[in-house]
C-alpha positions in Angstrom: 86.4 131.8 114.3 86.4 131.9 110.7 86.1 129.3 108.7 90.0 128.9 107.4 91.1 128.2 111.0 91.0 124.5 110.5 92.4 124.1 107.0 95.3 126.4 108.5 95.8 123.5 111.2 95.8 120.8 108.7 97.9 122.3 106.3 101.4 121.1 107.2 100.3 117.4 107.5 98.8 117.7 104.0 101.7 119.3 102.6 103.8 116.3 103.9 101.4 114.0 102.0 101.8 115.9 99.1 105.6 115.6 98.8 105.5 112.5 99.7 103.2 111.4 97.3 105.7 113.3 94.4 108.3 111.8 96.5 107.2 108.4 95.6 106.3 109.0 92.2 109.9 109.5 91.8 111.2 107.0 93.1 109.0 104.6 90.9 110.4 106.4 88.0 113.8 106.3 89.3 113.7 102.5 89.3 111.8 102.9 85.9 109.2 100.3 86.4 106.7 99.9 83.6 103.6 101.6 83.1 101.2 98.9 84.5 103.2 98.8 87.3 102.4 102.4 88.2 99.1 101.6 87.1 98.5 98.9 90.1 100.6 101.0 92.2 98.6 104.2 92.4 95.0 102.5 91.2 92.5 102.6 93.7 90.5 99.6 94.6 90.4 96.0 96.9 93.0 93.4 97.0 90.7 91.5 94.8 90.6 93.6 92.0 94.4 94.4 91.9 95.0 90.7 92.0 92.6 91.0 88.9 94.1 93.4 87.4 97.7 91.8 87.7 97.2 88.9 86.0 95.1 90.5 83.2 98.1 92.4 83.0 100.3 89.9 83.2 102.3 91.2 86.1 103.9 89.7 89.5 100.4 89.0 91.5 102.7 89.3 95.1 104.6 93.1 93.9 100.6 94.1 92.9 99.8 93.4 96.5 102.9 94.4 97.6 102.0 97.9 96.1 98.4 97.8 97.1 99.5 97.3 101.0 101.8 99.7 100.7 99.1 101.8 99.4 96.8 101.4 101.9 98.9 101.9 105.0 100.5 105.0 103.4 97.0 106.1 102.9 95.4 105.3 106.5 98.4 106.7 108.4 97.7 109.9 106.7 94.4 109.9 107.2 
């Protein structure tokens, strides 16, 4: 068994990640939200910090968790 046998069976799932990923990205820019907003939306990190981060930034504390959620169940169901 060599060692390319696995990748090869996780392949299609990761492609789908990666089009959905690009898939998303556009549709942010579709609805062309600002920058910080597709700052908190892709930015790794707790709830805490995002919450942080949004008012620092001065944006809706609810869509920064909104998009943080979001994040993190898109990200566990892939995993």
């Amino acid at each position: 068994m060599n060692e390319f046998s696995n990748f090869r069976s996780h392949l299609p799932g990761m492609v789908k990640a990666l089009a959905g990923g690009i898939l998303g990205g556009i549709f942010f820019a579709w609805l062309r939200r600002p920058i910080p907003w597709m700052i908190i939306a892709k930015s790794p990190g707790g709830l805490a910090e995002m919450t942080i981060l949004a008012q620092a930034l001065h944006i809706s504390v609810p869509l920064a968790v909104a998009f943080h959620f979001f994040r993190v169940v898109i990200v566990n169901r892939g995993t």
